[in-house]
ZADO-1210 file (C-alpha; in nm, 4 decimals, padded with zeros to 6 digits):
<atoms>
<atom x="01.2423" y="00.0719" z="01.4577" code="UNK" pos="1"/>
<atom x="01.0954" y="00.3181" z="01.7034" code="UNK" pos="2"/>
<atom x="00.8516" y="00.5449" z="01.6049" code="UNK" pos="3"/>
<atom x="01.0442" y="00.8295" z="01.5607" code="UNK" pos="4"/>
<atom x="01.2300" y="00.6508" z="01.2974" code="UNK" pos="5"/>
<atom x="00.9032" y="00.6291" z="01.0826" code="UNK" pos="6"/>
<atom x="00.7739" y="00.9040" z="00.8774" code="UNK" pos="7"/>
<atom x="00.4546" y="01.0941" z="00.9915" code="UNK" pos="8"/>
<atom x="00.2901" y="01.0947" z="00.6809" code="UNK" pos="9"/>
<atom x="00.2307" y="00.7836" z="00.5358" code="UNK" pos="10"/>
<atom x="-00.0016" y="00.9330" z="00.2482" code="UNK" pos="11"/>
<atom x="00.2928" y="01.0746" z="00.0643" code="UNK" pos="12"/>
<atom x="00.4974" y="00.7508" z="00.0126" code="UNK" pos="13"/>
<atom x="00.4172" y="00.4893" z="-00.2878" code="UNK" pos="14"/>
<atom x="00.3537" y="00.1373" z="-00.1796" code="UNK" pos="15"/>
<atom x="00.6812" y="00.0611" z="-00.2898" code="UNK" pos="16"/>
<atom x="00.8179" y="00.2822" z="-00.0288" code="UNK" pos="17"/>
<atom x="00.5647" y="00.1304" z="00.2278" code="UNK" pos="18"/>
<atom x="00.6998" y="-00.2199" z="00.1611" code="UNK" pos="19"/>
<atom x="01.0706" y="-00.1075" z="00.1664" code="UNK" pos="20"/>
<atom x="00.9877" y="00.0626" z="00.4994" code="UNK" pos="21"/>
<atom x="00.8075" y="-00.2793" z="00.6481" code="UNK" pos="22"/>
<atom x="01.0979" y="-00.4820" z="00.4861" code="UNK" pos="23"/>
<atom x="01.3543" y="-00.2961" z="00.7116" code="UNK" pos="24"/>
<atom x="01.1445" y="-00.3644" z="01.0470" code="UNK" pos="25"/>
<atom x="01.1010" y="-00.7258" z="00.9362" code="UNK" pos="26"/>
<atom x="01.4931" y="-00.7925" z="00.8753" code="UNK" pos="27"/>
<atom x="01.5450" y="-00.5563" z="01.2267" code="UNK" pos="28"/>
<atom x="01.2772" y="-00.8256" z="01.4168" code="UNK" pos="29"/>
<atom x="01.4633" y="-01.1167" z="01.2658" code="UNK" pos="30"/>
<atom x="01.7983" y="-00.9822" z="01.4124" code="UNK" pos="31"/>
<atom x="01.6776" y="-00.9127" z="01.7648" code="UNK" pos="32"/>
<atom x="01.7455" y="-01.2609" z="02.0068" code="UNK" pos="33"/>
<atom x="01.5308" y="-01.0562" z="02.2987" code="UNK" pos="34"/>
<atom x="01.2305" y="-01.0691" z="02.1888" code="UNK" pos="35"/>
<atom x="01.0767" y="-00.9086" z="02.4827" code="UNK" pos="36"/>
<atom x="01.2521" y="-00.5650" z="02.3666" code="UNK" pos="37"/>
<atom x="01.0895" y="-00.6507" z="01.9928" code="UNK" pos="38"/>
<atom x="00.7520" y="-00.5735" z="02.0980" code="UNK" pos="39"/>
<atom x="00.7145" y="-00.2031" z="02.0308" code="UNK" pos="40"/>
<atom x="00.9129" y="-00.2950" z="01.7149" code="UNK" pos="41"/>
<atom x="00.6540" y="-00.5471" z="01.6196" code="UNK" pos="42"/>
<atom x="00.3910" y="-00.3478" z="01.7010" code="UNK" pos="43"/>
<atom x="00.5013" y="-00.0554" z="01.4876" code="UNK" pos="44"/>
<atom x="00.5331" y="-00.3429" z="01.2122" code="UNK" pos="45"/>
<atom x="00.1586" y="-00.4215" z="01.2396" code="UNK" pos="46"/>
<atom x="00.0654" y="-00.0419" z="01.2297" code="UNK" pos="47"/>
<atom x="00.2558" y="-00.0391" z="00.9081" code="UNK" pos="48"/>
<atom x="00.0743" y="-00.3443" z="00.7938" code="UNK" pos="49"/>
<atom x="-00.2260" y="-00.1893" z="00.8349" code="UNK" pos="50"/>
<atom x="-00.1868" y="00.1323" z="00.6571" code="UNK" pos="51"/>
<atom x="-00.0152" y="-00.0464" z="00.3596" code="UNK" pos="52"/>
<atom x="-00.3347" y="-00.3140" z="00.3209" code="UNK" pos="53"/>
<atom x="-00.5617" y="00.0191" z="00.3413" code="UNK" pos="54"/>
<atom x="-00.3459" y="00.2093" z="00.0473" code="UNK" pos="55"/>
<atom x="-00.3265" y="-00.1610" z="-00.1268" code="UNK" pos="56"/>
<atom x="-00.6758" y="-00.1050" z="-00.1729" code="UNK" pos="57"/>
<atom x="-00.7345" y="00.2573" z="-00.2157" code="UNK" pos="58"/>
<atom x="-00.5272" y="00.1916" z="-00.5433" code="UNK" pos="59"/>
<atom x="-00.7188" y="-00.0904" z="-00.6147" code="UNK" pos="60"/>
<atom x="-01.0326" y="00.0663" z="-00.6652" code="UNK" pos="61"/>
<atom x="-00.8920" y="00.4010" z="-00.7722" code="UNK" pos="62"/>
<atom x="-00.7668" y="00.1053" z="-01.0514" code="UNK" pos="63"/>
<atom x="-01.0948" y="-00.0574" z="-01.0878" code="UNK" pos="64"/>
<atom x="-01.2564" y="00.2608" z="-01.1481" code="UNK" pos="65"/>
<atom x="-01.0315" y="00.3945" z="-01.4218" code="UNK" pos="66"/>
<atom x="-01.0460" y="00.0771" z="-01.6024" code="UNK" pos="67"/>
<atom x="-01.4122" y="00.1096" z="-01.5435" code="UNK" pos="68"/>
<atom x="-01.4481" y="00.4237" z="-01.7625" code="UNK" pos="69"/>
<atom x="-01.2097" y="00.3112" z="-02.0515" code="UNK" pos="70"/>
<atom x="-01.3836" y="-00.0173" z="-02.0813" code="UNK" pos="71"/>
<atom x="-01.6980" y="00.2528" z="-02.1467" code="UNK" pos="72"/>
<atom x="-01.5073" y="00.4588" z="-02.3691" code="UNK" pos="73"/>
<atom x="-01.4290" y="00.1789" z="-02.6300" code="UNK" pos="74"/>
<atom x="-01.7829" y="-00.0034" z="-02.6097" code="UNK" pos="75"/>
<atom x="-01.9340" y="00.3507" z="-02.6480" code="UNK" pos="76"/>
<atom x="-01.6821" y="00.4116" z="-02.9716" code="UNK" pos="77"/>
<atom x="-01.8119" y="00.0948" z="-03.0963" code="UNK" pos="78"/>
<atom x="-02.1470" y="00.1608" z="-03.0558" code="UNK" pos="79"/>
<atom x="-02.1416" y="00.4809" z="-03.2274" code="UNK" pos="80"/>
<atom x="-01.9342" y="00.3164" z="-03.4974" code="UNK" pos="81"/>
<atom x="-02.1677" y="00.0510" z="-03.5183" code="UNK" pos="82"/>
<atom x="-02.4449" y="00.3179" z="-03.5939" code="UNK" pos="83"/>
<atom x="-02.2875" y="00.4914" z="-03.8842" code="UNK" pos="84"/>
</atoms>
């Protein structure tokens, strides 16, 4: 896939949509027999790699974090309960 052929704005897609995207350029790499005209493919692959692993774990931590605060939400109900 050339570079006009991915979108601009990686932000707005899920990581579904990421791996669907990286998916395609894998089964396109696979197909090429000249690998010499692959390289701007594969290099547009590796880009894509990238900026999936760094969403990967943005939502990871944004994860973490919000399991985080309900795992302090229920101890601190307990506590107070525990009080009464």
């Amino acid at each position: 896939m050339k570079d006009k052929n991915l979108p601009n704005d990686y932000t707005s897609l899920s990581l579904e949509e990421l791996t669907k995207e990286a998916n395609i350029m894998i089964e396109d790499l696979e197909r090429q027999k000249d690998l010499e005209n692959s390289l701007e493919s594969y290099q547009n692959l590796l880009k894509l790699n990238n900026i999936i692993e760094k969403k990967f774990q943005k939502d990871v931590k944004s994860i973490s974090e919000k399991t985080k605060q309900n795992i302090l939400k229920i101890t601190s109900k307990k506590n107070a309960k525990r009080i009464k």
